[in-house]
C-alpha positions in Angstrom: -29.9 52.4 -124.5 -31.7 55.2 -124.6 -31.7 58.3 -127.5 -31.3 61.7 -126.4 -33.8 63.7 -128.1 -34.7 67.4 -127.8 -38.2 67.4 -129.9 -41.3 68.8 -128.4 -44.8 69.1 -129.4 -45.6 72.8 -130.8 -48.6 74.3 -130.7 -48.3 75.1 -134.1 -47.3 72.0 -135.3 -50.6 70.5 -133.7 -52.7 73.4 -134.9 -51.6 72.2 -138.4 -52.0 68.7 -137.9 -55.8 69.6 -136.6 -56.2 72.0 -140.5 -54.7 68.0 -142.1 -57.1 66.0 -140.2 -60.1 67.9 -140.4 -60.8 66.0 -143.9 -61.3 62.6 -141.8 -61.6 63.0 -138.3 -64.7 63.5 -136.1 -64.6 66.1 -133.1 -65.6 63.6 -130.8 -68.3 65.3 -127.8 -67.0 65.7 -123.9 -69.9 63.9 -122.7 -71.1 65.2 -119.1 -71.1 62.1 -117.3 -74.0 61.9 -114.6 -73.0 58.8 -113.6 -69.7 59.5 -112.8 -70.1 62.9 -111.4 -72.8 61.9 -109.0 -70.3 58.8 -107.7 -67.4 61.3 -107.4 -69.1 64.7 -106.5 -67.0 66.0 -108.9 -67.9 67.4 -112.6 -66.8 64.2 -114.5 -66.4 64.6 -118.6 -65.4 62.8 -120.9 -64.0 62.7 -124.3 -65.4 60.3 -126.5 -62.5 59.4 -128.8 -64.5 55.6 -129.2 -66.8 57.4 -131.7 -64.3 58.1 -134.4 -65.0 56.2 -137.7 -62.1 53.7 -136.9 -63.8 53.8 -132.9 -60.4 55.2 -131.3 -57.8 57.9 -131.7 -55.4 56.3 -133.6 -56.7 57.5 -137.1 -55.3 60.9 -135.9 -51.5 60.0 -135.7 -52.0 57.4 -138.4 -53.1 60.5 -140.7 -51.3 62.8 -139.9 -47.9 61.3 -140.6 -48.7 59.6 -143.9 -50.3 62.8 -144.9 -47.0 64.2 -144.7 -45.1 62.1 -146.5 -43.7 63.3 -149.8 -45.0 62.0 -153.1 -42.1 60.0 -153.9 -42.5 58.5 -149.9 -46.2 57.5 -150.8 -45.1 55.8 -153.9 -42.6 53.2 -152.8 -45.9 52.0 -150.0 -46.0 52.4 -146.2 -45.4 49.5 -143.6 -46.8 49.1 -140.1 -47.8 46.6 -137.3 -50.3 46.5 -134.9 -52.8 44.2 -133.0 -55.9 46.4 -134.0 -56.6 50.5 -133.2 -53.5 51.7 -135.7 -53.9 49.2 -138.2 -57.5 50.1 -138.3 -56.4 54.3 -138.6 -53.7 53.0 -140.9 -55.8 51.5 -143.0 -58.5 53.6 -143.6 -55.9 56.6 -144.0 -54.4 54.3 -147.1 -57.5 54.1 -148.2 -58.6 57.8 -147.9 -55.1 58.9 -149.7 -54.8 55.6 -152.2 -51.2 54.8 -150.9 -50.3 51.2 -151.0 -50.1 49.6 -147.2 -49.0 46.3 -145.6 -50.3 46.0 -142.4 -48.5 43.3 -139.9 -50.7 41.6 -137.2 -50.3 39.2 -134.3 -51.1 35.9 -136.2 -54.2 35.4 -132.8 -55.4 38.9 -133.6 -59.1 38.3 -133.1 -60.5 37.5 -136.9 -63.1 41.0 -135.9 -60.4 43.1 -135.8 -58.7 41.5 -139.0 -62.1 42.2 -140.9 -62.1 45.4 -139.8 -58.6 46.7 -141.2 -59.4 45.0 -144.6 -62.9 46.9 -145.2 -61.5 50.3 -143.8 -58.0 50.0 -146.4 -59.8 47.8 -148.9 -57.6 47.0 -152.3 -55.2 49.9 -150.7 -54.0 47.2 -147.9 -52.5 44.0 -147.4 -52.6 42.1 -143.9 -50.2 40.0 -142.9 -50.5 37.6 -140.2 -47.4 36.5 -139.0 -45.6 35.2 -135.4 -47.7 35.3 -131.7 -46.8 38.9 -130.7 -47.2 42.3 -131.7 -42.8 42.1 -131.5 -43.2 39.4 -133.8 -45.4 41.1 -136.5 -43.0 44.4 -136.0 -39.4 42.9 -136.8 -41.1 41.3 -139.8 -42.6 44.6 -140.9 -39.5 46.4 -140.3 -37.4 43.8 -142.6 -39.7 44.5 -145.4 -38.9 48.3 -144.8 -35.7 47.5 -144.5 -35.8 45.1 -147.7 -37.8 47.4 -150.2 -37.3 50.6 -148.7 -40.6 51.1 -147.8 -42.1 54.0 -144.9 -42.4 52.6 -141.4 -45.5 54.3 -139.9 -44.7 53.5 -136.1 -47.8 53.5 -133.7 -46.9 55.8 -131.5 -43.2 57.2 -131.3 -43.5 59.2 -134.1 -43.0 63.7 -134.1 -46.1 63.5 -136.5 -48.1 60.5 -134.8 -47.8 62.5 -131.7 -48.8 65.7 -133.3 -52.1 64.1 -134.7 -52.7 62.4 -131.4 -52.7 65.9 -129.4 -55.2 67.4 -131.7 -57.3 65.8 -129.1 -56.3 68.7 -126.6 -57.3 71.3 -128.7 -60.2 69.9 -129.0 -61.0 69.4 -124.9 -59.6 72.8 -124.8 -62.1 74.5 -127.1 -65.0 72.3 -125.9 -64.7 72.9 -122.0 -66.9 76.1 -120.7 -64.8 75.8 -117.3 -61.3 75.4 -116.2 -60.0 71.5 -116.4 -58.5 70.7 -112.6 -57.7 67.3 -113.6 -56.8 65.3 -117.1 -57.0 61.5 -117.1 -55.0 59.9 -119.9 -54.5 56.5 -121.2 -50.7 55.5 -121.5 -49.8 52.7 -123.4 -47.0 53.5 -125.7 -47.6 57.4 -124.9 -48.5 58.7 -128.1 -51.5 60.1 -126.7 -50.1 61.1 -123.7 -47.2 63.0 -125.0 -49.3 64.9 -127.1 -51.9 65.9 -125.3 -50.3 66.0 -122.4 -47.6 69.2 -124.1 -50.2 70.8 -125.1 -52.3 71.2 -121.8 -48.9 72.4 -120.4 -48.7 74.8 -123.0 -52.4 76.3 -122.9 -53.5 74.6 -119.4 -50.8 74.8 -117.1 -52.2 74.7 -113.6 -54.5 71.5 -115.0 -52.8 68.2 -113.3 -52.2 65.5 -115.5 -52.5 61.8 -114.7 -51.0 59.4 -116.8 -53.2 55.8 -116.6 -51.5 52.2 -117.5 -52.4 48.8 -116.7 -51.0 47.6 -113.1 -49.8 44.6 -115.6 -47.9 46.6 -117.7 -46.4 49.5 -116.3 -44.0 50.5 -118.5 -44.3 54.4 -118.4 -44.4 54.4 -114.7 -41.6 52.2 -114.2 -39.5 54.5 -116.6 -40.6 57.2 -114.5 -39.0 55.4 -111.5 -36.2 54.1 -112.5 -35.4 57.4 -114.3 -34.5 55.8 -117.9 -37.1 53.7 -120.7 -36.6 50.5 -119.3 -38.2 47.4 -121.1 -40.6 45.3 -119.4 -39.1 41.6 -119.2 -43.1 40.6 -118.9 -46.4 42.1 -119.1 -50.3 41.2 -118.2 -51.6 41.9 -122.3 -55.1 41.5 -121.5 -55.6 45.3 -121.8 -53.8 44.9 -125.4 -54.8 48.5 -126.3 -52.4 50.0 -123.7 -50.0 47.2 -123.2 -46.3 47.6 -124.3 -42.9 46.5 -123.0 -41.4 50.0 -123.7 -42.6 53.4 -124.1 -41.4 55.1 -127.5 -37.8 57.4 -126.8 -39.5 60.8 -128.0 -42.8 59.8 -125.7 -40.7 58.7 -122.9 -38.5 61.9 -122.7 -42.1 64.3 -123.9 -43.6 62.8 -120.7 -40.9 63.0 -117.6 -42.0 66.2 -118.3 -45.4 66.7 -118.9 -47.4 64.6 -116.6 -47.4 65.1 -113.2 -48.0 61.6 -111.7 -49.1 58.2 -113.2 -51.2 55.3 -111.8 -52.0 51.7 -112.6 -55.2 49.7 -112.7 -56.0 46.4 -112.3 -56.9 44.3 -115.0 -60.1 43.3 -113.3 -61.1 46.9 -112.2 -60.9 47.7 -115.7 -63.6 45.0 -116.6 -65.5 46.1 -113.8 -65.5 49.4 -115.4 -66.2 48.2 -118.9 -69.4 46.6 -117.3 -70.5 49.2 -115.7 -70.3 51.7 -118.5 -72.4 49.2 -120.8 -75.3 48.5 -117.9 -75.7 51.9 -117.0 -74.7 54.8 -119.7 -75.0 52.1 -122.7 -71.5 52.7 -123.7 -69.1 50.3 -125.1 -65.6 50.5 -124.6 -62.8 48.0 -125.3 -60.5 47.9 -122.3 -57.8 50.4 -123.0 -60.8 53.0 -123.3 -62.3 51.7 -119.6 -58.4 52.7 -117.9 -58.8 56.2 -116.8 -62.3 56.0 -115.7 -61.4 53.2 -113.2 -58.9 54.9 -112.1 -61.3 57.7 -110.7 -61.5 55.4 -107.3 -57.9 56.2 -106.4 -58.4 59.7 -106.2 -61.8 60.2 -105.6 -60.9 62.1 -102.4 -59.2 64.7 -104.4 -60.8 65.2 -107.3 -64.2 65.6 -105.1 -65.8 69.1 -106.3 -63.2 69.5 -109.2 -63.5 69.7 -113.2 -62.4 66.2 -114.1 -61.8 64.8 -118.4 -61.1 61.6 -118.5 -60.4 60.6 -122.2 -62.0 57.3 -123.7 -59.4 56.0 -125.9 -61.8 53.3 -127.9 -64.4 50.9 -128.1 -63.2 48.1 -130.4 -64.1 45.5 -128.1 -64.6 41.9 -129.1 -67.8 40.5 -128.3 -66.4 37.2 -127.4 -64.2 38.5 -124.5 -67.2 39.5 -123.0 -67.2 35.9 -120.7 -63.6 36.3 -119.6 -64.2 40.3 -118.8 -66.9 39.7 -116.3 -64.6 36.6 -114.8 -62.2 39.1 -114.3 -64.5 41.6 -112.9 -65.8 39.1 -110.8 -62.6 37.7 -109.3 -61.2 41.5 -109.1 -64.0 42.1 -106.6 -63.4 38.5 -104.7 -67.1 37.2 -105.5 -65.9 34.3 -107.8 -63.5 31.7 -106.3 -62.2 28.5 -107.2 -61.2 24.9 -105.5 -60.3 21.7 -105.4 -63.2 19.5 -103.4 -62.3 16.2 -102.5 -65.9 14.9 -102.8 -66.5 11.0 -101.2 -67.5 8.5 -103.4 -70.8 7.8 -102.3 -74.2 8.5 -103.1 -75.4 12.4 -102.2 -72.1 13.4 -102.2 -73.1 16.8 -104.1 -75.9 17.2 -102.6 -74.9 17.4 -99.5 -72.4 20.0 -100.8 -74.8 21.7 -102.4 -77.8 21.8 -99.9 -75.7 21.8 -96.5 -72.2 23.7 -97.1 -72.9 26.5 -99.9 -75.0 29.5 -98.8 -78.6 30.3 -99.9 -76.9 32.6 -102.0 -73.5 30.6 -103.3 -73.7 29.6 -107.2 -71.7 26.5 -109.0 -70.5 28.2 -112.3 -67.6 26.0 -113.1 -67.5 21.8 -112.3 -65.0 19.3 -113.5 -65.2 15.9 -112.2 -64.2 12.4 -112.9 -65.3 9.8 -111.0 -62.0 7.1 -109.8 -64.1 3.9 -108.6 -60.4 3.0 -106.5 -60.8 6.0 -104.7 -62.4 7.0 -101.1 -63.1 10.5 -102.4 -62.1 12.2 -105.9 -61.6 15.2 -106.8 -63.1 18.0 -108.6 -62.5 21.4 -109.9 -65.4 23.8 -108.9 -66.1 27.5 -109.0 -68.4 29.4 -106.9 -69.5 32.7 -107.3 -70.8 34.2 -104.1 -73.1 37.4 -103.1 -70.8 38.5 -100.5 -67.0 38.3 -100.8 -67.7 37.9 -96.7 -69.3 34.8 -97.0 -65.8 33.1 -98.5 -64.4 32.5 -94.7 -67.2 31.0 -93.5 -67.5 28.5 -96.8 -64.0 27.5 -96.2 -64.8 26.9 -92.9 -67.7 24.5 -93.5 -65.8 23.0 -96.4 -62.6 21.5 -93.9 -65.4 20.7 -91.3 -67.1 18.0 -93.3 -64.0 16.9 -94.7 -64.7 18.9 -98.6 -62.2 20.8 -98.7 -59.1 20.3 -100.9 -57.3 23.3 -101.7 -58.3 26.9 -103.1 -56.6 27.6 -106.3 -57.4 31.2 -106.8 -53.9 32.4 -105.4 -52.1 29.7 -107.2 -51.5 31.5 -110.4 -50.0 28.1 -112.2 -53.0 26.2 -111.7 -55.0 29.2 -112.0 -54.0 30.1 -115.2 -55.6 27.4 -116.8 -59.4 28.3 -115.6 -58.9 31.6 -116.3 
């Protein structure tokens, strides 16, 4: 059900929160981007809120709020869950203001971003590691709030959280020589886009706001829709930075209001994106921080000659997901596609596959076979990566012809899930 609730951002309230955080947070640059602005014909910026010490926003909201807490607050301890960016700001806020924190993760949160929230709180935090999910890890912190009367410090529906995260605005607003046409923000559980988003009305009006979420997670948009905070029954978590089953009540509510239309994004457009910001401009993004830049495609028609900020939420990306983000780029853009071929049992088999039905251009980068001696042909799982998404007909074609072909698994999400 959800709470009716009349708050809204002041302008005062965040001018104050930027006087609090101005003892730990960086004013981040908005970067020119040549890149972008050449691709778009438009004056593309953007606000580099992946070089804060804890490499995202979150250390605004996170500070903000337990800098307000009264002495006798700080002293019983704080409490929060996360999967990474607000444990991290957590954390190093504990540290910065010797509070005693427990921190709740996903018990698969990768062990980098673990490591991380221990050296930023140091002997000021505990982590936990406790059930599969992020709802997992919150009910348990919650009980122990609930238990020893501890402060909740809630990632993003929060007066104060919201307050710290719209400090961004002012800065955007102070940094820009020329007026903003368009505002790009990230939505995952609209902290960020609450705040900065009331304040653009406030000082900005006539700038148009576009709110940026995951196409498998939607949960903003869908509220938007449906015209209440619905919860998500499932959602796609790759993008774990802006992936939630429900928006927060005050964001919710803050937003109806303040941004003017939202959009989703592939999952694989958004490793395309993260890929192309490392090979060309050398900057590294997790996948939260690639949404509203690959969302530029979808209005490149409008924003064509305009003043563009798109904000870059954060770059704690894990090295290791590098493999799956460009199989994800790579299937996004239909150059990398997998099947089942039925290859005969008999000598040069493969390489008649190999030399007379891929292209010049075709490469084998996944191949699972076992051989069945009571079998006329076996199977095997194979991926190909091609140069030209084009060049898949023709393939197929040449696969049924000399009898190769045994199914193409690639819009079989059951099957699929397990390559993938």
């Amino acid at each position: 059900m959800e709470v009716e609730t009349k708050y809204k951002v002041s302008l005062k309230d965040v001018k104050e929160a930027e006087v609090t955080l101005k003892e730990v947070v960086s004013v981040t640059p908005l970067m020119h981007s040549l890149t972008y602005s050449k691709k778009f014909k438009a004056n593309v910026f953007l606000k580099r809120e992946d070089l804060q010490q804890v490499r995202s926003y979150k250390i605004r909201g996170a500070y903000n709020k337990i800098k307000s807490l009264t002495p006798q607050e700080c002293a019983r301890g704080i409490v929060c869950a996360s999967a990474g960016n607000h444990a991290q700001g957590v954390a190093l806020a504990c540290s910065r203001l010797k509070i005693e924190g427990t921190i709740y993760m996903p018990s698969p949160t990768p062990k980098q971003k673990v490591e991380q929230v221990k050296m930023f709180g140091g002997k000021y935090v505990t982590v936990n590691l406790i059930g599969d999910t992020f709802d997992d890890s919150y009910n348990e912190a919650l009980k122990e709030c609930h238990q020893s009367s501890k402060i909740f410090v809630h990632p993003f529906d929060d007066p104060k959280i919201i307050e710290g995260q719209a400090t961004v605005a002012l800065e955007i607003l102070e940094q820009a020589n020329q007026p903003i046409d368009y505002l790009f923000l990230p939505v995952g559980g609209g902290g960020l886009a609450s705040g900065v988003s009331s304040i653009f009305k406030l000082i900005s009006p006539n700038t148009k706001i576009i709110g940026v979420e995951p196409k498998g997670a939607p949960s903003m948009k869908t509220a938007f829709e449906k015209g209440y905070n619905v919860k998500l029954e499932e959602i796609e978590k790759f993008i774990d930075g802006a992936s939630v089953q429900q928006v927060g009540e005050y964001t919710y509510a803050i937003c109806k209001d303040t941004i003017d239309e939202m959009s989703t994004v592939a999952e694989g457009k958004v490793c395309q994106t993260i890929l192309d910001l490392y090979n060309k401009d050398a900057i590294v993004v997790e996948p939260a921080g690639a949404l509203t830049i690959a969302s530029l495609d979808d209005f490149a028609d409008e924003i064509q000659g305009k003043n563009v900020v798109c904000v870059v939420s954060g770059s704690n990306n894990d090295i290791t997901r590098t493999a799956e983000i460009k199989e994800r780029a790579l299937l996004h853009a239909d150059l990398k596609h997998y099947f089942i071929v039925r290859f005969p049992q008999r000598a040069g088999a493969l390489k008649e596959f190999v030399a007379e039905i891929l292209g010049p251009d075709d490469d084998i980068t996944h191949f699972e076979y076992t051989k069945k001696s009571s079998r006329e042909n076996a199977p095997a799982v194979v991926g190909i990566e091609l140069k030209n998404k084009q060049d898949l007909e023709p393939l197929i074609i040449k696969m049924k012809e000399r009898n190769f072909f045994g199914d193409y698994l690639n819009n079989k999400p059951d099957l699929f899930q397990f390559l993938v």
